[in-house]
N, C-alpha and C positions, 0 to 999 in steps of 0.2 A: 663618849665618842664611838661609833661605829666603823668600825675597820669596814672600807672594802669587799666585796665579794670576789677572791681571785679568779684568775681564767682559768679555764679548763685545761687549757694546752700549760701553762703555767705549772700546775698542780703535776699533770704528766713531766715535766722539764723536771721539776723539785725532785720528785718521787722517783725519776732514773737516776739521777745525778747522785741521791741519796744509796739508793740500792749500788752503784758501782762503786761510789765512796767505801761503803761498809762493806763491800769484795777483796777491795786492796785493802784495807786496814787489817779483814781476816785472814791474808794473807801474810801482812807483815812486809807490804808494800809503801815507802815512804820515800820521799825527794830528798830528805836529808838527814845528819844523825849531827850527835854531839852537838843538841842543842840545850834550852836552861829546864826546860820540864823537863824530865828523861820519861815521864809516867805515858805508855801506850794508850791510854785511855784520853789523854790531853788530845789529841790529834784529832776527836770527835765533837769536841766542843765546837769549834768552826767549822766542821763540814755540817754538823748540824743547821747552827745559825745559818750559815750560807743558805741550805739547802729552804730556809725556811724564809730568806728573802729571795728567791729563785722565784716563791710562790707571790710575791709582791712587786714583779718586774714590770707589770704594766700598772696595776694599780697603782701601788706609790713608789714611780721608781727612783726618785730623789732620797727617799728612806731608804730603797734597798740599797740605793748606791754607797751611801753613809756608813749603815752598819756593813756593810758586806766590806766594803772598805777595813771598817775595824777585825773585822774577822778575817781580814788575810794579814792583819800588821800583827793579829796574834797566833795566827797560825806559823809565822813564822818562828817562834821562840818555841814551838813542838816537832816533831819529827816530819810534818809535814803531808801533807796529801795531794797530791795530782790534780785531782776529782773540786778541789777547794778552789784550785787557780783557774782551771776550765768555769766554774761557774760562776767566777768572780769577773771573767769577761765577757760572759752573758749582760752580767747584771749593768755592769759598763755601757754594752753595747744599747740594752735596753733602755738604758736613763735616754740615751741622745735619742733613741727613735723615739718613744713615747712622754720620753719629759716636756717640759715645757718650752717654749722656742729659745727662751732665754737658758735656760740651762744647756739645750742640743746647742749652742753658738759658744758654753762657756766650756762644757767638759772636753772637749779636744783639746783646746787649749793649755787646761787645766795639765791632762795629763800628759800633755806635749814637754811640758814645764817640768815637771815630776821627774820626768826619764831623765829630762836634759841633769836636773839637781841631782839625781842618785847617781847619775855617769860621772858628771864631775867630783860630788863629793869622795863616790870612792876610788877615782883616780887617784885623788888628794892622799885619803888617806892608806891604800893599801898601794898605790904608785907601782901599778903593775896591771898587767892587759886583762888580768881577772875582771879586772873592775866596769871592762866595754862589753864583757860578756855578760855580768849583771847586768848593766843598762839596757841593753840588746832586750835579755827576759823580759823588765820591767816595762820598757814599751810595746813588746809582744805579748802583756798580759792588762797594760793600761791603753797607749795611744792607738794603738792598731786597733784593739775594738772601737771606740769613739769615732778613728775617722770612716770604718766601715759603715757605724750607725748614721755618721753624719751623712754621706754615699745614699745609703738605702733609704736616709730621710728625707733628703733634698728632689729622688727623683721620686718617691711616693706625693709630694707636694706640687711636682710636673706634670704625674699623672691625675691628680684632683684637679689641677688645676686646667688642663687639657681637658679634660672631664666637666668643667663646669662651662669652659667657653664653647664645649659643643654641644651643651646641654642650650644655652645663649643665642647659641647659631638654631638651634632649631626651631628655639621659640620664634625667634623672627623671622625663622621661613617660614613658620605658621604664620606668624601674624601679617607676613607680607600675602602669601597665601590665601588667605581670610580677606585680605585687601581687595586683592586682586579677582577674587571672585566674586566680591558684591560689585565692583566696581563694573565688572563684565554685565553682571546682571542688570546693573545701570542702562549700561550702553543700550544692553539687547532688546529692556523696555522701551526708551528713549526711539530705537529705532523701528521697531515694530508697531511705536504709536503712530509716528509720524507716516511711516507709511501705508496703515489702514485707515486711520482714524478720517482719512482724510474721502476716502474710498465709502466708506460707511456711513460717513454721514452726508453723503449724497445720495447713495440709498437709501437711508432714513427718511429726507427730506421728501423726496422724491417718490417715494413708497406710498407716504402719507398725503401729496398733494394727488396721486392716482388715485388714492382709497377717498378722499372728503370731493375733488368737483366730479361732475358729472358731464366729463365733456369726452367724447373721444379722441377729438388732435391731440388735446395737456396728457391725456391718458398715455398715448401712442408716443407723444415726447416724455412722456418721466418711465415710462418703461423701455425704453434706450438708453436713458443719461441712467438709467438700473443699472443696464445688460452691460455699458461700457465697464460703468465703475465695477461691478463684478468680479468682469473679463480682468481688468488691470489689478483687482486687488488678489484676486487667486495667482494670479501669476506672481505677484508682489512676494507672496505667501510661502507659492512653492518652492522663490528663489532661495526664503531664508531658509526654509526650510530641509534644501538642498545641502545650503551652506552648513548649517549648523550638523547635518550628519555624514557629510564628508570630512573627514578625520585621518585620511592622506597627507593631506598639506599638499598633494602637487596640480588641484586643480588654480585656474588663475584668479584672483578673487573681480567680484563682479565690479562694473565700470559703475563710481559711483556719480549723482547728479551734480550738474552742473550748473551755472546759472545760466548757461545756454537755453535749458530748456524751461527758464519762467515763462515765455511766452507761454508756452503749449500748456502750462499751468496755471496760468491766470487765463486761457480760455475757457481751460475746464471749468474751472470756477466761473464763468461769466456764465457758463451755460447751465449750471446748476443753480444760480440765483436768480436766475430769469424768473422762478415762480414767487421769490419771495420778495421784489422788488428793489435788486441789489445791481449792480454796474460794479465793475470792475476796472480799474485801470491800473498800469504799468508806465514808470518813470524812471527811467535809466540814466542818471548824470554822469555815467560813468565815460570815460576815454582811452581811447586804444594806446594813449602815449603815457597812460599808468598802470602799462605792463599785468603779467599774467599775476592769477592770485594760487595762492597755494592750493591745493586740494582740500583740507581740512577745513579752511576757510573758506570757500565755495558750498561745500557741502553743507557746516553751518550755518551760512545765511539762505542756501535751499530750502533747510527742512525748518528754519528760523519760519521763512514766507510763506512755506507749504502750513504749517501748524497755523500762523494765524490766518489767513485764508481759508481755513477749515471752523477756527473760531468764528469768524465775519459770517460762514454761511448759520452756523447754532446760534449764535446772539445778534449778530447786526440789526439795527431797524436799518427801513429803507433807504438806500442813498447812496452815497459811493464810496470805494474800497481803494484806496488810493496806495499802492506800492512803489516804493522811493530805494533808488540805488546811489549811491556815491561814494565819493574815494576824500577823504581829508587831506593837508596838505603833509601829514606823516606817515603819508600811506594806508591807512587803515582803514577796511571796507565800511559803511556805513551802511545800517539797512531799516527802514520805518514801512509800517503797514498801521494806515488807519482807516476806522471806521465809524460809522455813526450810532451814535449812543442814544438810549431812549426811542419811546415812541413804540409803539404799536406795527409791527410789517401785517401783511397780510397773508403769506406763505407760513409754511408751518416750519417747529423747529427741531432740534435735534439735541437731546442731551448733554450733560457736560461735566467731566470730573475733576477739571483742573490739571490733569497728570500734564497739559501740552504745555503750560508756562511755566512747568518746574522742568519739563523736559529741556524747552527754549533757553533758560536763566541754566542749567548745567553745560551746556552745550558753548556756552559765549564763557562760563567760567571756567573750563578748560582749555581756552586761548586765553584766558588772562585779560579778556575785554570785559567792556561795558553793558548792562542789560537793565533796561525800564520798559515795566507795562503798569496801565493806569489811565482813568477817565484825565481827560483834560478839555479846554475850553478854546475854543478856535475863535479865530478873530472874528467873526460875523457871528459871535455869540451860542454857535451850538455847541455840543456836548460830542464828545466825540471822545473813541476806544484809540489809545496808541501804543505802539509796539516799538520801541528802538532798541537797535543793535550798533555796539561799536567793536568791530573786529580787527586787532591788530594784528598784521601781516608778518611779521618778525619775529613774534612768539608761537606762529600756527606749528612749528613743528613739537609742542607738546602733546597732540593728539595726532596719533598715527591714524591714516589714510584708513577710512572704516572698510571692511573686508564685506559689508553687505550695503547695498545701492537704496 
């Protein structure tokens, strides 16, 4: 079996306590006389051992407690040493810090016990106040180190423990952290699609129907329905752009849309599918007597109709672009855009990466509503593209009011 490697500080602790030990012995300094060894040389035997469990106070300090134990019950049938009783309350003290949990909960007690048995017993037997002054020593060299160990162990265990729940707390500001910045970065694609993408791909459209006929009016109209979408998407641009590097906070954040202005949105849209053979219409079943809708929820179902209405001009064949508003009887906005599926248009079209129906479907799953997109079959048997939203009003304050329009 391998002994331990003692500590450093340990070794220094052994190695004073031995050096002062061996001062007062050459001097012929001792606690007591007219004991059963009379031999001067006896009284080094256990400052010895002591000294040499001193060096085993953290390694093993249930061993040192033991023998150092026996080394002061024989120290006392010799003349005695000072230097023995000091390091036998190290070794005490040490067992409760570094022993094991179950030992630091037993040895207080243990030596609490002790004092109280040597006080009474030699009340008993020498029946006389000598004997509260032993007892007095005996806890001054047994239970007072113990409950000091128990003291300095209990809030070492405070401090780990403090220690580890802000080690806990940080992690989870990190990972709220970590959260909280993809989630932003969500937001900020989410809102930067919808509002160019919609701007771009009537440029697009309209670029390409300038560049393929060879007519001057379609020319002169899609280099207008250009210069607007342009004009509106730079300005779109500069606003985020504004936003995101003003880092004051006291400017007022910008008015975001509302469904007031679908009209003015499914115009634009009517006037950019004019080349591709697409009509537009808007259907409002909504009523003034089912009260105002949140902001969050407005804006939702905005950039819900703005996205697909930007889809309808990239994919539709020709036909009509049908936008539906209503309110259920639990309050909750309802929003459908469809379009016609298949077929060949004649207008040209405009790419497409998908980002708008993951943008749409995150946007309704932080109200806690309803989202379907998917071909479906209309009653008079054609194929047709549909977009439904179910927006409930009662959960919209899970997204706060977007700070760009």
């Amino acid at each position: 079996m391998t002994l331990p490697r003692p500590h450093r500080d340990d070794l220094l602790i052994a190695a004073g306590g031995l050096a002062i030990g061996l001062l007062l012995w050459s001097f012929g300094l001792h606690i007591q006389t007219g004991r059963l060894i009379e031999e001067r040389w006896a009284t080094l035997v256990p400052l010895f051992v002591m000294a040499a469990m001193e060096t085993l106070r953290r390694a093993m300090p249930q061993t040192a407690l033991v023998v150092g134990t026996l080394a002061l019950v024989a120290d006392q049938f010799t003349y005695g040493s000072l230097v023995t009783a000091l390091m036998f309350t190290d070794v005490v003290y040490a067992a409760v810090v570094y022993g094991s949990p179950a030992s630091a909960r037993r040895i207080p007690y243990t030596t609490g016990l002790i004092t109280i048995g040597v006080t009474i017993g030699f009340l008993v037997w020498w029946q006389n106040a000598v004997a509260i002054l032993v007892g007095v020593i005996t806890g001054m060299v047994s239970f007072l180190p113990a409950m000091t160990g128990a003291v300095v162990r209990n809030h070492r265990q405070a401090a780990e423990a403090a220690r580890l729940r802000a080690e806990q707390t940080a992690l989870l500001a990190e990972v709220d952290r970590t959260h909280a910045v993809v989630a932003e970065r969500a937001r900020m694609a989410r809102e930067l699609h919808d509002m160019v993408a919609n701007h771009l791909s009537a440029i697009a459209i309209h670029s390409t129907a300038a560049l393929s006929l060879d007519d001057a009016a379609t020319t002169r109209q899609a280099l207008t329905v250009i210069r607007e979408n342009s004009v509106e998407g730079l300005a779109e641009m500069r606003r985020l752009i504004g936003l995101l590097r003003d880092s004051s906070g006291d400017a007022e954040p910008a008015a975001a849309p509302t469904l007031e202005g679908l009209d003015a949105l499914v115009g634009q849209a009517r006037a950019s599918g004019e080349p591709s053979g697409l009509t537009f219409t808007l259907d409002d079943a909504r009523s003034r007597a089912d009260g105002p809708l949140p902001t969050p929820v407005e804006l939702a179902a905005y950039r819900i109709v703005q996205e697909s209405l930007t889809n309808a001009l990239k994919h539709a064949a020709p036909g009509e672009v049908r936008v539906e508003l209503g309110r259920r009887r639990d309050g909750a906005l309802t929003v459908g855009v469809t379009s016609a599926l298949g077929g060949e248009r004649p207008g040209p079209r405009a790419p497409g990466s998908g980002a708008g129906l993951v943008g749409m479907e995150e946007r309704v799953a932080l109200l806690d509503g309803e989202f379907e997109s998917g071909p479906v079959t209309a009653d008079d048997g054609r194929k047709e593209w549909r977009v439904r939203a179910v927006l409930p009003v009662g959960t919209s304050d899970k997204e706060p009011q977007a700070w760009f329009g």
